[in-house]
N, C-alpha and C positions, 0 to 999 in steps of 0.2 A: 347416442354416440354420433349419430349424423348429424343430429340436430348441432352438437357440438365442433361436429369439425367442418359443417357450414360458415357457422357464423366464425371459427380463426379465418377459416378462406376467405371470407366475406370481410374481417377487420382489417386481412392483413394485404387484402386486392385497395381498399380503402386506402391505407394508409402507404402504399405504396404510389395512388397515384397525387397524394399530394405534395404539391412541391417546396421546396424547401427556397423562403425569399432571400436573394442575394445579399450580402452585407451593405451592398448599396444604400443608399439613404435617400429615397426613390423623390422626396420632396427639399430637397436640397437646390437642385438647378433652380427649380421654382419660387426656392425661399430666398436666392441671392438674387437674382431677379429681379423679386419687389424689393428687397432692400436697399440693395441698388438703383433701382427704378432702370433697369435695363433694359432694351428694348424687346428684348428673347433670353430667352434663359439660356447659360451658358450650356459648353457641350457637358458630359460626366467626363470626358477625358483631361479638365482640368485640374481632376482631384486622382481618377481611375487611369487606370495605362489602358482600358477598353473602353468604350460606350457603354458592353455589356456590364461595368463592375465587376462587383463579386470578393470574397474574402483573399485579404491581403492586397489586394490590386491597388488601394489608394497608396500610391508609392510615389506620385510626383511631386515637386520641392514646394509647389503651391499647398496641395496638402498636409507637406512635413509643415508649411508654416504655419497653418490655421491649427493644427492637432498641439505643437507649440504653445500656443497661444490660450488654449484650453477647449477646443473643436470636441464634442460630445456627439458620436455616433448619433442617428435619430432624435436629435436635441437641436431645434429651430432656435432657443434663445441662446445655446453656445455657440451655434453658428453667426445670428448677430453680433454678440460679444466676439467672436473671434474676427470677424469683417472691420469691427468696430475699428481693433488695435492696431489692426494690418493698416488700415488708413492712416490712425493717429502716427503710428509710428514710419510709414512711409515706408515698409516693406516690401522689399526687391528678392521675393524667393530666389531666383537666378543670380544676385548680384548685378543686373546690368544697369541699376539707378534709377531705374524708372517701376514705381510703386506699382503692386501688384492690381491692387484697387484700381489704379488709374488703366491701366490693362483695359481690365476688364470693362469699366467705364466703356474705353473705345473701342470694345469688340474685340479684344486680343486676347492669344491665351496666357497667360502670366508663366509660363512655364520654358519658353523660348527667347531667348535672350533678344533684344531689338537692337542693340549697336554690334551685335558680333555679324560674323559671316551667316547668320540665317538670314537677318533681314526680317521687316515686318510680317507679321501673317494678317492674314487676310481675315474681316470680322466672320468667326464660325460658329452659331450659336446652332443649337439642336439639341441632342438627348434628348428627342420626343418633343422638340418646343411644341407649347399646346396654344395654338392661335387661339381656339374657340375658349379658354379658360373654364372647359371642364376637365374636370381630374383627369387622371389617363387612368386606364382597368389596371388591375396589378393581375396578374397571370395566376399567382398563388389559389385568386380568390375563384378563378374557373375550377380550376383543379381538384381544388377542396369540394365546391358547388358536387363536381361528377362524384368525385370518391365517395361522399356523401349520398349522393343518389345511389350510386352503385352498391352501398352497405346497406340499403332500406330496402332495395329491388329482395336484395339477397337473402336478406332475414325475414321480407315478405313468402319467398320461395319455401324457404325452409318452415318456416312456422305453417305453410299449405302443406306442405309434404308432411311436416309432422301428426297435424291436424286427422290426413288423409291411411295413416297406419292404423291398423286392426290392433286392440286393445285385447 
């Protein structure tokens, strides 16, 4: 019976510390980027209303237009294909005439209008731009690592303490 309700405490310490990945589509800056041949990868707030993402957050008129267009959650090739059209077709999420694409080209975010009373923005690239071009850690994969350890510690313990009962 201990041995038993080690190991749910042990699954259930496990799988509580693993974390759950945001809706974000963590290689996306990175994929328009080189498609683009951009100089930094854009911020995530051109698709995200945060840096952080997260489910539902991509709500801006840039990413009403790529998801339009055929934009596939974690899908590199719908994301080309959707960049592709936005260009062919000269797409102005905003309406202000000037292509989304081209935006982005010069460091703007496609999301602010550039003839109204905003005025240009200033080139913002980030979401983690990765100078060195290696991956960035995804946080999930820490988390998983401990919770994992922490279930082996646990079932180590217990199958000692079991081991250690008088038969």
């Amino acid at each position: 019976m201990r041995l038993l309700r080690s190991l749910s405490l042990a699954t259930l310490l496990a799988l509580s510390t693993y974390a759950v990945p945001a809706r974000a589509t963590p290689n996306f800056p990175g994929a328009i980027q080189s498609y683009l041949m951009l100089p930094a990868a854009p911020q995530c707030t051109i698709c995200h209303t945060s840096n952080g993402g997260g489910e539902g957050t991509a709500t801006q008129p840039f990413a009403e237009s790529m998801r339009a267009v055929g934009l596939i959650q974690y899908d590199v090739t719908s994301l080309d294909a959707a960049l592709a059209i936005l260009k062919k077709n000269d797409t102005s999420s905003v309406g202000d005439g000037i292509p989304d694409i081209t935006k982005l080209e010069e460091g703007k975010d496609p999301n602010v209008p550039l003839n109204g009373s905003f005025g240009p923005v200033e080139p913002s690239f980030g979401c983690g731009a990765n100078v060195t071009g290696r991956p960035l850690p995804r946080p999930t994969t820490v988390w998983f690592a401990v919770g994992s350890l922490t279930l082996v510690l646990a079932l180590t313990g217990a199958r000692a303490r079991w081991r250690r009962r008088p038969r």
